[in-house]
N, C-alpha and C positions, 0 to 999 in steps of 0.2 A: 195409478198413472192418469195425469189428464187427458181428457179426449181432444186431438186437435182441433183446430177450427175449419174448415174448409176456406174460408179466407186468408189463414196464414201466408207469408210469403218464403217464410223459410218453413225448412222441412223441423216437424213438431221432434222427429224422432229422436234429431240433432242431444248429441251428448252437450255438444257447447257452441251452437251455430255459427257464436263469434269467430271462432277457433279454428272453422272451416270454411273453406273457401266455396262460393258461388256456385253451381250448380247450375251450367249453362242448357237451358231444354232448347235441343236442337230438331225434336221430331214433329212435323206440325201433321195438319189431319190424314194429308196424302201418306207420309213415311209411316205413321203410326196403324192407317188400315193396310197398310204394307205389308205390315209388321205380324197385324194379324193372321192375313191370310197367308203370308209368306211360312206362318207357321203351324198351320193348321192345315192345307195345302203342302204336304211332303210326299215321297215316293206311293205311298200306301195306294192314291188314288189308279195310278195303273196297274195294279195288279184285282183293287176291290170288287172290280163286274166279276171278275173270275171268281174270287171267293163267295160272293151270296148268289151264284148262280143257280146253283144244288137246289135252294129254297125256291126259286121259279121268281116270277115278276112282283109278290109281294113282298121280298124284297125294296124294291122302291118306295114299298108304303111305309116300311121299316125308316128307310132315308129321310123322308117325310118328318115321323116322330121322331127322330135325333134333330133333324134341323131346327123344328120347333122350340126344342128342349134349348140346343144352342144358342138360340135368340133370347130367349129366357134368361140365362146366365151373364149375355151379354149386357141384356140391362140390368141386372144386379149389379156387374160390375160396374157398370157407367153409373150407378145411384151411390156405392161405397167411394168413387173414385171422388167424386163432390166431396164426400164428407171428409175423405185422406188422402188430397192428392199427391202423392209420393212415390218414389219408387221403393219397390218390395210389397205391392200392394197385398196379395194374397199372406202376405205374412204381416203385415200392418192391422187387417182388418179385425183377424184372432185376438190379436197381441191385446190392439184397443178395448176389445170387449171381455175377453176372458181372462186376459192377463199374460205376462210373456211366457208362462211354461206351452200354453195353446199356439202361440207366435213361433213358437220355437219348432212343436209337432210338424205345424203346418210348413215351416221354412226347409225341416230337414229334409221332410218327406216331398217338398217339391223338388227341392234342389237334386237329392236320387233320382226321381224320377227324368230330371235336366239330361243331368250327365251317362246314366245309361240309353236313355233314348238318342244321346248325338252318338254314344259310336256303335246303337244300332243301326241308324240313317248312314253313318258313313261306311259300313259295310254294305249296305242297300246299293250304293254309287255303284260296288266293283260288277256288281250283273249287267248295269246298262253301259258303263265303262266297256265291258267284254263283248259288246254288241259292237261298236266303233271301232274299239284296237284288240284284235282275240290276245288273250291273256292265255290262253291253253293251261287253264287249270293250275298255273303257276301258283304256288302259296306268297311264296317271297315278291311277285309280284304286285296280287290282289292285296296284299296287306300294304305295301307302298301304297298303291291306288287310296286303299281307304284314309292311309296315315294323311295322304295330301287333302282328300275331301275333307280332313276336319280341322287339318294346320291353315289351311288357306281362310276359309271362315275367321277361322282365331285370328290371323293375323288383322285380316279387315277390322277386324275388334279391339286390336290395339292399336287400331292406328289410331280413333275415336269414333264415338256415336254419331257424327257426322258421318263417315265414312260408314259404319251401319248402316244407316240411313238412308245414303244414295242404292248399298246392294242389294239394299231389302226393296226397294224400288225396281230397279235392274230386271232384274230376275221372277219380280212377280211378273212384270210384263212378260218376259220370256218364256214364263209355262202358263199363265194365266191365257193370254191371248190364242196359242195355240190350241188348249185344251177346251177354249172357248168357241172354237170355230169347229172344232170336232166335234162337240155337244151341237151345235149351231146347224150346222151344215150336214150335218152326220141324219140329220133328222128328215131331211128331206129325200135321202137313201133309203128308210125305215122300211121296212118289211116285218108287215104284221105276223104271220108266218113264225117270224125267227124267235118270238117272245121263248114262246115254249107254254108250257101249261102256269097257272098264277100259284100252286101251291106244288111243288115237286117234291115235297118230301112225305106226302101219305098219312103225315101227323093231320091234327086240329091248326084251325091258322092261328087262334093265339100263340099257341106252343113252338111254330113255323115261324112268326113273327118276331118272338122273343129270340128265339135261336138266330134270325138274320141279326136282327140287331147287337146281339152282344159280337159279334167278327167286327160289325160297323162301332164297337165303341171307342176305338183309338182314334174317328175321324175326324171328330173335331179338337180334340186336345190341343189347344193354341188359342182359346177361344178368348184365353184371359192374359194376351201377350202386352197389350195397352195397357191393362192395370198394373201390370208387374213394373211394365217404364213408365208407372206414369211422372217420375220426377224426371223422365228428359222428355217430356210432352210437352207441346205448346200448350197455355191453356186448358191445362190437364181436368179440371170440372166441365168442362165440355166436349172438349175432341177424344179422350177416353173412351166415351161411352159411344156417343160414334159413329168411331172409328172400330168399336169393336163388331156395333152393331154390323154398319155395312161391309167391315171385313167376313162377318158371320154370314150374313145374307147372298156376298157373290160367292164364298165360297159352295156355300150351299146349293147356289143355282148351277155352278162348273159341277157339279159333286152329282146333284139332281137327274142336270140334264146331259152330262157325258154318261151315265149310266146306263138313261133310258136308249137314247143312242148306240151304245155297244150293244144292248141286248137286241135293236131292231136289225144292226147289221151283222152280226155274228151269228148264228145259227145257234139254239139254246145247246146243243150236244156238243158241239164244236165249244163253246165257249167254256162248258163244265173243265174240260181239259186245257186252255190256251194259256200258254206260259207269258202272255203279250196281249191282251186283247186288247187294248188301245191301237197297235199296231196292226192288231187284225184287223180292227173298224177302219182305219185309214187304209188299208190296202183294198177293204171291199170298199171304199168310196171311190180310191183313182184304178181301181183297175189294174194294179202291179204290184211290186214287191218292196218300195223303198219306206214301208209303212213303219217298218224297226228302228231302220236308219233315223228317222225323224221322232219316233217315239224317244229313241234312246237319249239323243240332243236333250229335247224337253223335259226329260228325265234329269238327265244331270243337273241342269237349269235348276229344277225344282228343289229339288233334296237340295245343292249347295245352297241355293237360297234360304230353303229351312233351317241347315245349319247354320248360317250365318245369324236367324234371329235368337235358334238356340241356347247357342253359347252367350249371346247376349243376358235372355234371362236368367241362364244357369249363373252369372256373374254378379247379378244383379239381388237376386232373394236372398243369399248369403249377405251381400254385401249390407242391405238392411238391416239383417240382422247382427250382425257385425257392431252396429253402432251402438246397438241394445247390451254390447256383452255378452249374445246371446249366438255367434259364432265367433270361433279365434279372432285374435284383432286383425290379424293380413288383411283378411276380406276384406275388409272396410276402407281399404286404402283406393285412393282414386290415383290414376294417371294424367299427362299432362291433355288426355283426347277425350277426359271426363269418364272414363270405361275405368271399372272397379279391377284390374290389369291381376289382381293375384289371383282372384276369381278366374278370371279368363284362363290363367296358368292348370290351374288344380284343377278343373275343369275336363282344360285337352287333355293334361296329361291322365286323370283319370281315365278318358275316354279310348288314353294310347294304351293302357295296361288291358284295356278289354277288349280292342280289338287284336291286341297281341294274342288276346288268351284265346280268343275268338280261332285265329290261324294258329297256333299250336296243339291248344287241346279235341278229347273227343268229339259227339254230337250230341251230349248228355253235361253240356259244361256249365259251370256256374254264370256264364254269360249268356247263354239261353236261359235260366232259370229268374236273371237278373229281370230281362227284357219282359218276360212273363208279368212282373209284376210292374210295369210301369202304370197298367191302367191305376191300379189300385194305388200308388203313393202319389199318381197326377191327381186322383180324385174327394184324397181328403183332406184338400186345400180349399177345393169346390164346396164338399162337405161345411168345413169350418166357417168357410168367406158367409155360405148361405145361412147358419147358425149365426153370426154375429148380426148379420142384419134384421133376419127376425127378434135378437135381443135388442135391439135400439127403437127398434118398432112396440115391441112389447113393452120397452122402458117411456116411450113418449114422450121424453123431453123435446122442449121446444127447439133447441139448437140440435137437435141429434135429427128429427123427425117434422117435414111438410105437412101438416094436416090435410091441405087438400088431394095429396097424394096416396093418404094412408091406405086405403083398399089397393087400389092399383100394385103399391108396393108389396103391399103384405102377400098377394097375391103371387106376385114375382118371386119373393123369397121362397115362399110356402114349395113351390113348382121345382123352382132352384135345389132346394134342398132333396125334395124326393127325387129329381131326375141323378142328383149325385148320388143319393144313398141308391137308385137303381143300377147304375154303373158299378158302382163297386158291388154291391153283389151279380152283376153278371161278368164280374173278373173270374169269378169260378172260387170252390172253395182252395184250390193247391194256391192260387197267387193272393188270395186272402190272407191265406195263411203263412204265406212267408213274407207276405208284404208290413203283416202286422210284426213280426219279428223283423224286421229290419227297422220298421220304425221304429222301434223299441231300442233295437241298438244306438240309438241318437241317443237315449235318455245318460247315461253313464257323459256326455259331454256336454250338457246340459249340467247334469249336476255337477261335473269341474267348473267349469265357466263361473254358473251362478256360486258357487263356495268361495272361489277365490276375488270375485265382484264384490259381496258380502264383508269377504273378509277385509277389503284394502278399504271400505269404505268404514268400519270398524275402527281402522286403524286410522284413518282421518281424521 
């Protein structure tokens, strides 16, 4: 297959570009670091002080080495987006290099990772939901709650990326600013005192280190939301990259500095247990009790925002590959608001069979077990993306590769590829192991696809 140009105007993937209509990119730099942070920024951040509490204030340092890593990724992806700037980035870049069976890994395995991650988040809604309107344990209730967290999103999505665009907007403001001022402000409350000790867990701090950070590896996952769109990007060889970067960098500093924050106003004992500790730090800021109330607000904010850029991508990496043959043809169909509308369909309603399964079965169900391996199928797109670019680098043609960039780059990739391949083994080996077996269940449609591709062109 030939390598696009970065120049191109139409999308290289195009089966018959004449064939298909225009491709309006409606996301310019503002929407697009929206986009990123809007998805990378989901519910997890109020609840995260609490979880690396246990490990004491290295932790933070932990934060530190993810954030690093995430900036890292972000210029990879801003250097591949030049060279393919298209939407289904993370499944373009394989495809390019290795050929579409690698395109294919990489699309099935992000697109899982999509769609059980949104009707995780939208069961995340019904706890801070339950803070505003008590739901008293209702099942038939909480499950409405989450049905609407992830219909509402969908719907924004059919209306068109336009209308993406502005929610993904919306809503970063709405949890961004708040959680900014808690970080902000929060700090001048700070109480040395309340850290607790720097290593609480009696191990070595390597081994204390490594353990905070594998709880902290779900937190940037969104990191590569701008490459996935970048066919509805302005200017997508520049605002991609970014946008990813600064969507990477403020995320990081909310992430950073609301952290340190919670741990200087929360007590370290007090906070090992807090089912809220964002709401605990704002109650120790003003002095009352309405720290929930405002928590749970910015909460819902957050998470619908994040679904909203979710299901976008979950729409979108099918849809790529889609054009390739290399998912059913549905995908591939556009609606009249430029949104890939089958994608968006299969998506929710995937996402309504697991939160269904969620409120009817045990606490042993295959949609915890699903949720388990999202690190590991978001990761070996990361994996791939970073592999293809050290191969263009290694191959050194002149249209592939900037000379005066080569080290810089190569260095980026190099970084790229070990921070994925460390994420994925700190997924553990049980989500290793079934994430690798679910991968694997793609290949059987894979090879339908590509046999009967083959065959009609045979027949030609």
């Amino acid at each position: 297959m030939t390598a696009p140009s970065p120049t191109e105007a139409t999308d290289p993937t195009e089966p018959d570009a004449k064939a298909l209509p225009t491709r309006r990119r409606t996301f310019g730099l503002a929407a697009a670091t929206a986009l990123v942070m809007g998805n990378i920024i989901g519910g997890g951040i109020f609840a995260l002080p609490t979880a690396v509490a246990p490990y004491g204030t290295l932790s933070l340092l932990a934060f530190v080495v993810l954030s690093v890593a995430a900036v890292l990724l972000a210029l990879l992806f801003g250097k591949l987006a030049r060279r393919s700037p298209v939407t289904g980035g993370l499944y373009v870049y394989p495809r390019d290099a290795f050929g579409p069976f690698a395109g294919f890994l990489s699309a099935w395995s992000y697109w899982t990772m999509c769609w059980v991650s949104i009707a995780a988040l939208a069961v995340a809604v019904v706890g801070y939901v339950d803070v505003l309107i008590p739901l008293h344990g209702n099942h038939a209730l909480e499950g409405l709650v989450a049905l609407a967290a992830l219909w509402l999103p969908a719907a924004a999505n059919f209306a068109g990326t336009r209308w993406v665009g502005a929610v993904q907007i919306v809503s970063t403001v709405l949890k961004f600013v708040p959680l900014l001022l808690v970080a902000t402000v929060g700090l001048f409350f700070v109480d040395a005192d309340n850290f607790g000790p720097f290593n609480a867990t009696g191990d070595s701090v390597p081994g204390a280190l490594a353990a905070s950070a594998a709880l902290l590896l779900y937190s940037f996952l969104g990191v590569e939301s701008a490459a996935v769109s970048a066919g509805e990007v302005d200017d997508p060889e520049r605002t991609v990259g970014r946008a990813s970067v600064l969507g990477t960098l403020a995320s990081a500093l909310v992430y950073i500095l609301g952290t340190v924050a919670v741990f200087g106003l929360v007590p370290h004992d007090k906070l090992v247990d807090s089912g809220a500790p964002f709401a605990d730090a704002v109650n120790a800021i003003t002095g009352s009790s309405w720290g929930g109330t405002a928590i749970a607000l910015v909460a819902v904010a957050s998470i619908t925002g994040c679904l909203n850029g979710w299901i976008l991508l979950a729409a979108q990496m099918p849809y790529a590959a889609a054009r390739d043959g290399l998912f059913p043809a549905p995908f591939a169909k556009v609606n009249k608001g430029g949104v890939p509308g089958f994608g968006v369909w299969a998506t929710a309603v995937l996402g309504t069979a697991l939160i269904g399964l969620n409120y009817t079965a045990g606490p042993d169900t295959t949609f915890r077990v699903l949720v388990l391996i999202t690190t590991f199928t978001g990761c070996v797109p990361y994996l791939l993306s970073a592999a293809a670019q050290l191969y263009w680098l290694a191959k050194g043609t002149r249209e592939q590769v900037r000379p005066a960039g080569l080290v810089r780059d190569l260095v980026v990739a190099a970084l790229s590829f070990a921070f994925s391949f460390w994420l994925i083994a700190g997924a553990g080996y049980a989500a290793v192991y079934q994430g690798v077996l679910f991968l694997f269940a793609g290949i059987p449609v894979y090879v339908w696809l590509r046999g009967r591709a083959e065959t009609a062109q045979t027949s030609a």
